[in-house]
N, C-alpha and C positions, 0 to 999 in steps of 0.2 A: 214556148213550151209546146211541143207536138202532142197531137193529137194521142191516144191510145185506142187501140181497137177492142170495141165489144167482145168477151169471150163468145162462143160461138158452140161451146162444149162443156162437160163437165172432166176436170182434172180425172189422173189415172186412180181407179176405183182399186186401190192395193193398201192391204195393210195389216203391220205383224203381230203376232203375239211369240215372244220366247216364252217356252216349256221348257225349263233348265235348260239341258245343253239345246234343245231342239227348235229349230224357227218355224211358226207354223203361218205360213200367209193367206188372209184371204184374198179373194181376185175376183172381182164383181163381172159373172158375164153377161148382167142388162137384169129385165123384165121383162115379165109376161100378161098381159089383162085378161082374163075369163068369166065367161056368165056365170052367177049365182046360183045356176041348177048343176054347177059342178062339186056345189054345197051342200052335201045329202046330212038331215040329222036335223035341220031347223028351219021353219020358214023362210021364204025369198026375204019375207020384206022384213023379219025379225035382221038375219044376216045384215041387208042392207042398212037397217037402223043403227046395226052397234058400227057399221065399216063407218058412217056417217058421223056417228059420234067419236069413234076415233081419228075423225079428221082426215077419212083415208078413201078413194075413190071407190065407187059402184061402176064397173062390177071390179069385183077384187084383182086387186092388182099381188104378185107372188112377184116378191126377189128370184135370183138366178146366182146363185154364189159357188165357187171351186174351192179348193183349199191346197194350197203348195205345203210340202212338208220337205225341211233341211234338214237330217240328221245324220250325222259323223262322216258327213263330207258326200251323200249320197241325197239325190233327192225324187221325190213321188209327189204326183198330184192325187187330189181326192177332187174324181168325176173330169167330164170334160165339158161340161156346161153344152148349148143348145144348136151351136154351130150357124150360120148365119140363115135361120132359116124365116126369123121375123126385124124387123126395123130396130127391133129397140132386145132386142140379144146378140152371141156372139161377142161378146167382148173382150173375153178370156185369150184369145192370142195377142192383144196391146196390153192390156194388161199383165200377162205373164212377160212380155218383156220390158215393161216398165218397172216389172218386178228383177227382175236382170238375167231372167233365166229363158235362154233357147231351148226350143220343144226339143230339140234332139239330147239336149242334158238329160230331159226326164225319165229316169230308171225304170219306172214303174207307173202307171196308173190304178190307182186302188177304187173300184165303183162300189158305192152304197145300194145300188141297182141298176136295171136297165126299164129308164124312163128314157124318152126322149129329151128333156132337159136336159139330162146328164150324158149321156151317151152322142148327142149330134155331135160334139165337135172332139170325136175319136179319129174322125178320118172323113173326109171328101164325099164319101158314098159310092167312088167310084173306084175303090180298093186302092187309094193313099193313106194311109197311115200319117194322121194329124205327127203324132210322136214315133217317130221314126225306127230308135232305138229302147222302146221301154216293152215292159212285160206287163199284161193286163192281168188284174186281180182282182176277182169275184168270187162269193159264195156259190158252192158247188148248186144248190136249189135253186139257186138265181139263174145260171148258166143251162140249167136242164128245164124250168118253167119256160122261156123265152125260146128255145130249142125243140119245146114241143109239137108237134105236128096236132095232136090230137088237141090240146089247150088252144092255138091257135083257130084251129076249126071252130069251137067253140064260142068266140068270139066276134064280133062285129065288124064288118067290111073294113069299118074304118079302122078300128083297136089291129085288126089283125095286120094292116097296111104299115100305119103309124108305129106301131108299137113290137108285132112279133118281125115282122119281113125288118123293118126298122133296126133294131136289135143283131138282127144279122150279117143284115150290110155293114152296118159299122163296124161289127167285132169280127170281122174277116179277116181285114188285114192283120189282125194280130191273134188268126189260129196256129201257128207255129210259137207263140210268146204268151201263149195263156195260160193262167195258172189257178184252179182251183181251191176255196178253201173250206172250211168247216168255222174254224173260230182257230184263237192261240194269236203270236205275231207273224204279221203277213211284209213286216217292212222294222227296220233297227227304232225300237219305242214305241211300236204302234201296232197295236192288239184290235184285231177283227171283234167284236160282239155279234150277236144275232138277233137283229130288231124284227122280227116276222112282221106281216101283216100286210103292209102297203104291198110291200111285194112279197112273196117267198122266200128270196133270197135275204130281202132287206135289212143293211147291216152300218154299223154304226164303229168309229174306231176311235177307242182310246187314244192319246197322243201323252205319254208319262214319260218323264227324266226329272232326275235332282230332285225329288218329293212333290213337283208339280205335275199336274194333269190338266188336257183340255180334251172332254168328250166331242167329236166329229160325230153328229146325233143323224145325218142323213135328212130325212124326211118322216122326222117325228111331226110334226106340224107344217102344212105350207098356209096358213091364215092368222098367223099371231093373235090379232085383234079375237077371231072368232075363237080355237082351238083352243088356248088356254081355260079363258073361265068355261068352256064349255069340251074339254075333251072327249063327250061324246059326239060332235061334228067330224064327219066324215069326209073322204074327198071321191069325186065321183073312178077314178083312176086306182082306188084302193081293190088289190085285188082281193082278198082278204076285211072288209068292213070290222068285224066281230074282232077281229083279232089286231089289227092295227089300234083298235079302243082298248084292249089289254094290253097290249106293248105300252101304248102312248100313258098310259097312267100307271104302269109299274117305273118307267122310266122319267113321269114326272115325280115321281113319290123317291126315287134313287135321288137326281139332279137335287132335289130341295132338303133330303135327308142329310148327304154329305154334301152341300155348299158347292158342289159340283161345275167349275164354269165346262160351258157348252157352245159350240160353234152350229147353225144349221143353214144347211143351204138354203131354205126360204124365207131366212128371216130378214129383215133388211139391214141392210148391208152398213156394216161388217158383221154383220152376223153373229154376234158374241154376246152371249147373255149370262145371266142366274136364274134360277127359277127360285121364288118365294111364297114361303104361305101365307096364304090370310084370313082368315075367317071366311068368306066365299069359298075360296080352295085354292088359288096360284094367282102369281101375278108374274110378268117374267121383267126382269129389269137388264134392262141393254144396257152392257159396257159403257164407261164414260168415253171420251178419246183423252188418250194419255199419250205422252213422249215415252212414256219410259214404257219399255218392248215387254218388260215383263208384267205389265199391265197392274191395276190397284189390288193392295191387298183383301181377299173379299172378308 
């Protein structure tokens, strides 16, 4: 009997949910670790005590998650995850074709915002367009905050580096394929919302066919552990504080009113959850793994 060699990796980070007619995929583009002072809203060491009790590293460690969307033979991503900019993200191009789909299929790119997680891996940096043939799609306040000369100023050597010039670079390549929205559908089944607060723009998309629905929630929370029982924790990158805490609790009082499944990019991966009440106030409970695409009745 021959030897078998040690995995070396973790298998390809992909995986579906059918919404009636529509396949929506997640695509894991890695992880990020960051200090606890990017945790505004509750002591270092309170944070660290509950990351601890949930079994989960100090300093916080934040998923990095995409979302592929197949409807009526057309397909779009949601974000382009962080591009290879640290060891442990970048994923999203093995991924997406372990998923079966070449970047040049992609019709559309639809961003929840422009963070760097989301936005490094639109394009190279150096005016190649990651997706070759798609149209970018963002809220019009999104596109004009990041755009700012005077909000830039405003900001911090590094925010403004990072974050506004950042912003630009990437969405260059695709200033002839851009396409601003307000709210309505921005792709066939898939309805822009407007989730303010993290960012201005910050927007979240319905995914509904055949009487199912899965909400694409953006970056309502990136600290599950923390956010939940505490939705008033903050993130230091929230441009907006006050108002990302009234999004984030109108929109967990929505998800748990109508039994709402929800997809979020930082949640860990696959990212698919409920949100549930309890005496406290929420508790969110992650998808089981099921065979069957269209996932358990909730």
């Amino acid at each position: 009997m021959g030897m078998v060699d040690a995995a070396r990796q973790q298998v390809a980070g992909v995986y579906h949910r059918q919404v009636g007619d529509i396949l929506v995929t997640a695509l894991h583009d890695g992880y990020q670790d960051a200090p606890l002072s990017t945790v505004h809203g509750m002591a270092e060491a309170e944070a660290a005590a509950m990351l601890r009790a949930a079994f989960r590293p100090v300093p916080r460690r934040t998923n990095v998650s995409c979302f592929l969307i197949r409807s009526g033979g057309r397909v779009a991503l949601v974000d382009a995850g962080c591009g290879p900019s640290k060891p442990t993200v970048g994923r999203l191009p093995a991924n997406l074709a372990a998923a079966g789909v070449a970047p040049g299929a992609v019709e559309a790119v639809l961003m929840t915002h422009l963070h760097p997680d989301h936005f490094g891996g639109l394009s190279d940096g150096a005016g190649t367009a990651a997706f070759p043939h798609a149209e970018l799609a963002l809220h019009e306040a999104e596109h004009a905050y990041w755009h700012d000369d005077a909000a830039m100023a405003a900001a911090d050597p590094a925010r403004q580096k990072m974050f506004f010039q950042g912003a630009r670079t990437h969405l260059a390549p695709y200033a002839a394929r851009t396409r601003l929205f307000s709210s309505g559908e921005v792709f066939p089944g898939v309805t822009a919302l407007p989730l303010p607060g993290h960012t201005p723009g910050h927007t979240g998309f319905l995914v509904a066919s055949g009487g199912a629905s899965l909400l694409l929630w953006g970056d309502i929370i990136h600290v599950q552990e923390l956010q939940v029982p505490r939705p008033e924790v903050t993130m230091a990158v929230d441009v907006d504080p006050d108002q990302a805490i009234t999004t984030r609790r109108r929109v967990f009082d929505q998800v748990a009113t109508d039994r709402q499944a929800f997809a979020g990019a930082h949640l860990h991966f696959p990212a698919l959850a409920h949100l549930a009440r309890t005496p406290q106030g929420y508790a969110l409970v992650p998808d089981a793994f099921t065979l069957a695409l269209e996932g358990d009745a909730p």
